[in-house]
C-alpha positions, 0 to 999 in steps of 0.5 A, spaced: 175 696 718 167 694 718 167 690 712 173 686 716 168 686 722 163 684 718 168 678 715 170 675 722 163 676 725 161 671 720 153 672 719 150 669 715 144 671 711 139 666 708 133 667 705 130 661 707 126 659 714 128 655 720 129 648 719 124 643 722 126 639 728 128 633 727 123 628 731 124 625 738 127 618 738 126 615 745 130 608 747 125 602 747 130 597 751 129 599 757 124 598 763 122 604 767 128 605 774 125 611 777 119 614 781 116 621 781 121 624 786 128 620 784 126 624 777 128 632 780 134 628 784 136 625 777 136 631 773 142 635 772 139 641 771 136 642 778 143 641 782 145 647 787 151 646 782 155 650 777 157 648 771 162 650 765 160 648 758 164 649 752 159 648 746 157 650 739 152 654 737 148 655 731 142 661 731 137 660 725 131 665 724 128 667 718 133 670 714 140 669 717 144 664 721 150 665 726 155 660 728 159 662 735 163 658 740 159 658 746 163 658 753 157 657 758 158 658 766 151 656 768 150 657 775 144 654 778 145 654 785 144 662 783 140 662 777 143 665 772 148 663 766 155 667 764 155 666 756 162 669 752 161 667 744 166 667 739 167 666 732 171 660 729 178 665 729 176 667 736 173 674 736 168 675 742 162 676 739 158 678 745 159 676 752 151 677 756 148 674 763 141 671 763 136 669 769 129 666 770 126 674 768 132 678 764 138 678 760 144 683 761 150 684 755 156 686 757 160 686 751 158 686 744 162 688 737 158 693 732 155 689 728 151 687 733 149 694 736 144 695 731 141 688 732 139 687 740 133 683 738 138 677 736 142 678 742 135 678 746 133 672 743 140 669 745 139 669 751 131 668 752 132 661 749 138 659 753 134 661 759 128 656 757 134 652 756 137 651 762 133 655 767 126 653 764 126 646 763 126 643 771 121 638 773 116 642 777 114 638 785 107 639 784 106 637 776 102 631 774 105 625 772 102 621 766 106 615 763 107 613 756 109 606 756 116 607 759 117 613 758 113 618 764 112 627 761 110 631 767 105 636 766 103 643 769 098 649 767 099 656 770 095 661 767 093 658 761 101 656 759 102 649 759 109 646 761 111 639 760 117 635 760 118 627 757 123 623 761 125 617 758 126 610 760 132 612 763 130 618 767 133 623 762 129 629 760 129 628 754 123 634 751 121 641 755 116 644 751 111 651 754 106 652 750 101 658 751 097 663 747 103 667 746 108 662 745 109 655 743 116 652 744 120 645 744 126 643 747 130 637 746 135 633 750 138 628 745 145 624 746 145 623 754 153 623 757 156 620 764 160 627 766 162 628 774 157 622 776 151 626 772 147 625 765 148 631 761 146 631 754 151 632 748 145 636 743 140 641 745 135 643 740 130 649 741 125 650 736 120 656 737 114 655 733 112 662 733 118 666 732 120 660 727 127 660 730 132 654 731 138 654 736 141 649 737 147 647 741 152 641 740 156 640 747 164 638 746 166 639 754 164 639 760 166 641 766 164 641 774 166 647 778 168 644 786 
C-alpha cells in the first residue's frame, strides 16, 4: 500500500533547481486611471470578502516538484484561507489553514508525514500571496511612467507593490536580511465585478522554491 500512496501522491523528484521567474510583462497602452487611495478600493485582495478558488498548484524546490489541485476558501473579512489539495485522481493531500503569522494541518497522507517542512512551505507562500501582498495606507508612491509601485520599509524589510496602468497588482515583493521574495499577478480577469488574476507566480529567492498556481474557477460567497 505504500508504494500505492506513493503512486497516487504523485511527488516527483527532480535533480534540478527552481526555474526562473519568467520577467513582468506590463501593458503599455494605457494612460494611468487611478489615484493612491482608489488603489486599495480596487484591489481584490483587500475586500471584506470571502472568495472560493479552484486552481492548479505546482510546488518547485531543489530537488522535487508536487502538482495538486488546489480548492481555496480565502476568507479576508478574517484573514485566513482554508486550502484542500488533491491529486489528478482526486485523493486529498492534504488540507491545512493559513493566517498572517501561522499555519495549521488538519489532514495529510503519509507521505507527507515525514515531510512537514513542505507543508509548511505551502502554507507560508499561500500567505505572502494572498495575505501579504496588500496596498499599505501609509506606503510611498513612486510612479514609473504609467505604472505607480508603493513602497514601505518596517524593520529593515522593504515591501513594495507595482500596479500597473490599469491599477492592477501586478508584483509584491519583500526583501529583507533574511528574506528575499517575488510575486507576480499575471492574466487579470473580470469576476463578480472584480479583477482577479488567472496565474499567480511566487519565486523565493533564498529557499529557491517556485510556486505557481493557474486559476480556473472563481467564485464569490454572498
Amino acid at each position: 500500500m505504500r508504494w500505492l500512496a506513493f503512486l497516487l501522491f504523485a511527488l516527483v523528484l527532480v535533480s534540478a533547481c527552481a526555474p526562473a521567474v519568467p520577467p513582468l510583462v506590463l501593458p503599455q497602452d494605457c494612460p494611468r486611471d487611478h489615484e493612491l487611495g482608489s488603489l486599495q478600493e480596487k484591489q481584490w485582495l483587500q475586500q471584506k470578502a470571502v472568495w472560493r478558488l479552484h486552481q492548479t498548484m505546482l510546488l518547485e524546490t531543489r530537488f522535487r516538484k508536487l502538482a495538486m489541485q488546489g480548492f481555496l476558501r480565502l476568507d479576508l473579512k478574517t484573514g485566513q484561507g482554508r486550502l484542500v489539495a488533491m491529486n489528478e485522481v482526486g485523493l486529498v493531500l492534504f488540507d491545512l489553514t493559513f493566517t498572517a503569522d501561522d499555519t495549521e494541518v488538519h489532514r495529510v497522507i503519509p507521505p507527507l508525514q515525514k515531510r512537514p517542512q513542505m507543508l509548511a512551505t505551502v502554507g507560508r507562500n499561500l500567505r505572502r500571496i494572498f495575505l501579504l501582498a496588500a496596498a499599505s495606507s501609509d506606503a510611498e508612491p513612486t510612479d514609473i511612467g504609467s505604472h505607480r509601485v508603493l513602497t514601505r520599509t518596517v524593520d529593515d524589510i522593504t515591501r513594495t507593490g507595482l500596479f500597473d496602468c490599469r491599477g492592477d497588482l501586478r508584483e509584491s515583493r519583500t526583501r529583507g536580511k533574511d528574506t528575499n521574495w517575488r510575486v507576480l499577478y499575471n492574466r487579470y480577469a473580470e469576476h463578480e465585478k472584480w479583477r482577479l488574476p488567472q496565474e499567480i507566480i511566487l519565486n523565493d529567492q533564498r529557499d529557491n522554491i517556485r510556486l505557481s498556481l493557474e486559476v480556473h474557477e472563481v467564485k464569490l460567497e454572498p
